[in-house]
Every structure is written in structure tokens, then in C-alpha cells.
N, C-alpha and C positions, 0 to 999 in steps of 0.2 A: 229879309227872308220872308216868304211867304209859307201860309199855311197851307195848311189842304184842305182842297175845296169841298162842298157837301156831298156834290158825286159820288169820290174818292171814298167819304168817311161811311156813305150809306151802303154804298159795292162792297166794300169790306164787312159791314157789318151784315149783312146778306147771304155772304159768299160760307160756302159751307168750310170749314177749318182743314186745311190745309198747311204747311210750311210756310209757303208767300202770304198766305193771309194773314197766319200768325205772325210772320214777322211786320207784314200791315197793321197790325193794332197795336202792336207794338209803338213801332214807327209815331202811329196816329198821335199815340197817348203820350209822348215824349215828344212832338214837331221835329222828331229828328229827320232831313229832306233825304229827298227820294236823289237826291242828284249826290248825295255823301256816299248812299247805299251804291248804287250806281259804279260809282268809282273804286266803291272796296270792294265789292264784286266782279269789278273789268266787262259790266252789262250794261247796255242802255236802258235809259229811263223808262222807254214803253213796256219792258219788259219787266222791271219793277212794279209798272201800276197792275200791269199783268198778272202779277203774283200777286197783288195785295186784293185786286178783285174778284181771285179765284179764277179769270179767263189761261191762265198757266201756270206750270210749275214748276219750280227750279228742276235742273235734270237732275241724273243721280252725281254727274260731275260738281255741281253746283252746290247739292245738299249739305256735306260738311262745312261750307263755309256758310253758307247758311243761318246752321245749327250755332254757331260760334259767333256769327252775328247778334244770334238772338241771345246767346247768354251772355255777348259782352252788353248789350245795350240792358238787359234786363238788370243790371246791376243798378241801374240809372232810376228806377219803377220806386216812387215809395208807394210804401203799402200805406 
């Protein structure tokens, strides 16, 4: 598996706080890939990097899954 490249970690860290972004640092801080999210979402990749960039945002169809993305994987964050 690969990491995410420094692009990716700087675009997000960048990118003003949005949903996709936040689920980007998320992502980031756990190497969870963009190709899992991808597929629990039924979205392509590009549109993932998209969200974690800040260049898009999930729609509003999208946002609940989203949101529940982010609180299953946040369970994963130690503090």
C-alpha cells in the first residue's frame, strides 16, 4: 500500500476546512487509502483527492455518508 504523497498532505493541509478536507486529515493521519474511501462512497478517486484538497465537495446527497465515514474512522485516532 502506498502512502500519500507530499502534494496530497500539503493541499489538505492548505485547503480551508471543509467536509472532504476533513475527512482528508483524517484519512492522512490513519494511511487509510483513498481507493477504500472510493469504494464505500461508490465515488472515484479523483474525486476524493478533490475533497481532501478543498478543489470539491461532497454533494448534499453524499454528506451523510460522509459524516459517518468520518465518525467510523475517527474511532481508529488515538489521541
Amino acid at each position: 500500500m502506498r502512502g500519500y504523497s507530499q502534494i496530497v498532505i500539503e493541499a489538505n493541509q492548505a485547503a480551508e476546512t471543509t467536509l472532504g478536507v476533513e475527512l482528508g486529515a483524517i484519512c492522512i493521519k490513519l494511511k487509510h487509502p483513498v481507493q477504500k474511501v472510493s469504494e464505500s462512497l461508490n465515488i472515484s478517486r479523483q474525486t476524493v483527492y478533490d475533497w481532501f484538497s478543498g478543489k470539491a465537495n461532497p454533494t448534499r446527497l453524499k454528506k451523510d455518508e460522509v459524516k459517518q465515514l468520518i465518525r467510523e474512522l475517527s474511532k481508529n485516532i488515538k489521541v
